[in-house]
N, C-alpha and C positions, 0 to 999 in steps of 0.2 A: 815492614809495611810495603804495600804492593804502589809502586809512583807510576802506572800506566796509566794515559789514558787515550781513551779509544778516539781521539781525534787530532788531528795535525793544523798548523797552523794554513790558512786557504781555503781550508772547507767552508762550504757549506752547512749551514747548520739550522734547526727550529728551535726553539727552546718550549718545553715541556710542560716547568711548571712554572710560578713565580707569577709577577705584576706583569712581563712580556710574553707570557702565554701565548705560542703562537707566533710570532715574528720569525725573520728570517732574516739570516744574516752571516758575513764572514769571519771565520774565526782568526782575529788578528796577533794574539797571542797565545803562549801554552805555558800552565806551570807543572807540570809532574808534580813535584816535591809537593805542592800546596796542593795541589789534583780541582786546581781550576783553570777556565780561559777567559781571554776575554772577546767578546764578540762586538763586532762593528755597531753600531749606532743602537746596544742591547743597553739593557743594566744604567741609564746614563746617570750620574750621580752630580752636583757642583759640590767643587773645589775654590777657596778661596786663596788666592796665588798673592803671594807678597810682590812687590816690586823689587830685583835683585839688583838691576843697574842705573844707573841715572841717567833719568826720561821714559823709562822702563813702563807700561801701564800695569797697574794690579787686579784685583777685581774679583768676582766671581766667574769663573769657568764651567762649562759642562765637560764631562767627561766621561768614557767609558769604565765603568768597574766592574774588578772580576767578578767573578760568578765561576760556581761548582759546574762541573765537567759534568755530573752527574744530571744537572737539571736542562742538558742540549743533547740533540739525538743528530744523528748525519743524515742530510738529505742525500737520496741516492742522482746522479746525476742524470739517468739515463730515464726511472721510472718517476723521478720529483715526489717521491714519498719519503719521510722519517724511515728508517730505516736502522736495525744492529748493524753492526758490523762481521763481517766473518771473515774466515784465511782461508787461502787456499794453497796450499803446499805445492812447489814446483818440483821438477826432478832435482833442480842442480841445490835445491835444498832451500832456495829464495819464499821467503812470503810474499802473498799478496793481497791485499784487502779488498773482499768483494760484496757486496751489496744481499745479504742475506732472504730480501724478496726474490729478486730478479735474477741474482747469481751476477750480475755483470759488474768489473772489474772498475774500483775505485782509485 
């Protein structure tokens, strides 16, 4: 099974499809293996937290959940559209990820 995916944690990102249609946001985490991330202030789900220590508060939390890599695209930085990703092969054999509109270098 193929564990890439086409975005690093920092980016920029929109999401595609889903209930956040649209938003924007940074990508705070990456899972390869699971082939999702999770993005800033995306997906936000509550969590009900036990109290671990004493005095400790419980309660219900909001918090970010993953989401498929597949349903965010990378904003390019330079032209602010959604955007593929592409490479560009250097001499010394280095990749580089560059922005498939514009060509310019992510």
């Amino acid at each position: 099974m193929n564990n890439k995916v086409h975005v690093k944690t920092g980016d920029t990102v929109v999401v595609i499809s889903g209930k956040d249609k649209g938003k924007k946001g940074t990508v705070l985490a990456v899972s390869p293996k699971e082939g999702k991330v999770i993005v800033e202030k995306i997906n936000m789900v509550s969590k009900h937290v036990k109290p671990r220590k004493m005095g400790e508060q419980g309660g219900i939390i909001k918090a970010e959940g993953a989401m498929y890599a597949s349903k965010v695209q990378l904003v390019c930085p330079r032209c602010k559209k959604p955007t593929r990703v592409a490479h560009n092969i250097n001499s010394d054999g280095t990749k580089d990820r560059i922005c498939a509109k514009c060509k310019e270098q992510i």
